[in-house]
N, C-alpha and C positions, 0 to 999 in steps of 0.2 A: 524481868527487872523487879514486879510484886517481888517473887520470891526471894531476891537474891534481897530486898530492902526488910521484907518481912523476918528477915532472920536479925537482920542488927535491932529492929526496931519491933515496937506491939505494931497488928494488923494495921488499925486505923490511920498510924504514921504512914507506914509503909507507903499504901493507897494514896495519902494525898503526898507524898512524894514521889510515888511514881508519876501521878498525873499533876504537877504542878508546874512542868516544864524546866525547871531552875535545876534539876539533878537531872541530864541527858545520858544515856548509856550509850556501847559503842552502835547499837542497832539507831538508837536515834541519829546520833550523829551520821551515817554513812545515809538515812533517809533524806536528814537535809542537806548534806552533799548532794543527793541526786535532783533532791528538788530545784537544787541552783544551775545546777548545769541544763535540765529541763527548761528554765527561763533564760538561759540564753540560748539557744537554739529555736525560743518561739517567737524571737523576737524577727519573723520573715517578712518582707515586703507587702503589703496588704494587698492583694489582687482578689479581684471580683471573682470570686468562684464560679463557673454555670455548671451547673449540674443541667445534665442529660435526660429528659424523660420520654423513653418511648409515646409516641402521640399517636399509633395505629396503635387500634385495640380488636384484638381476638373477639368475636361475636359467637357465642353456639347457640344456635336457638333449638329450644326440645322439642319435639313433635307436639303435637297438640293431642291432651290426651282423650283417648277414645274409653268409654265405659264397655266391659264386657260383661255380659250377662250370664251365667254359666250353669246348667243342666240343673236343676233342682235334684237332689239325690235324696232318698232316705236312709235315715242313721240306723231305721230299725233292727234288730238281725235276727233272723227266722229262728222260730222255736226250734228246730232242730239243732240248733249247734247251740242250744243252752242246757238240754241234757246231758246227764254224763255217758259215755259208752259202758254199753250192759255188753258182755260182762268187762268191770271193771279190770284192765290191765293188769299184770302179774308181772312181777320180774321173771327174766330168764335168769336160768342157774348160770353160774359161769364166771 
């Protein structure tokens, strides 16, 4: 509806006649059509709703936890495997 206003009119018309309510288009009109027929339909007999809520409640209880204490290792890594292999590697032909 902006656009279709913004063409007869400058921008700033447009805008407040789109949203001034007094110019409805046919998307307006079929919305308040729906809004009326929505209020008569909510118009039901007032009953106490009860909502239902489960009153038994699932329990998990986690083991209790145990600390393990685990083999002290060293990181270090023996001088042999930080020299390089003599003689150094060669490609094969091929």
């Amino acid at each position: 509806m902006l656009v279709a206003n913004a063409r007869q009119v400058p921008l700033s018309q447009a805008v407040a006649r789109t949203f001034d309510g007094a110019h409805p288009c046919a998307l307006c009109h079929a919305v308040a059509k729906g809004e009326k027929s929505e209020k008569k339909s909510e118009v039901l007999p007032a009953a106490a709703k009860i909502d239902l809520i489960s009153t038994t409640r699932m329990l998990t209880w986690l083991p209790p936890f145990v600390r393990y204490d685990y083999a002290e290792t060293s990181s270090a890594i023996p001088k042999r495997y930080l020299a390089p292999p003599v003689p150094p590697p060669r490609l094969l032909p091929g």
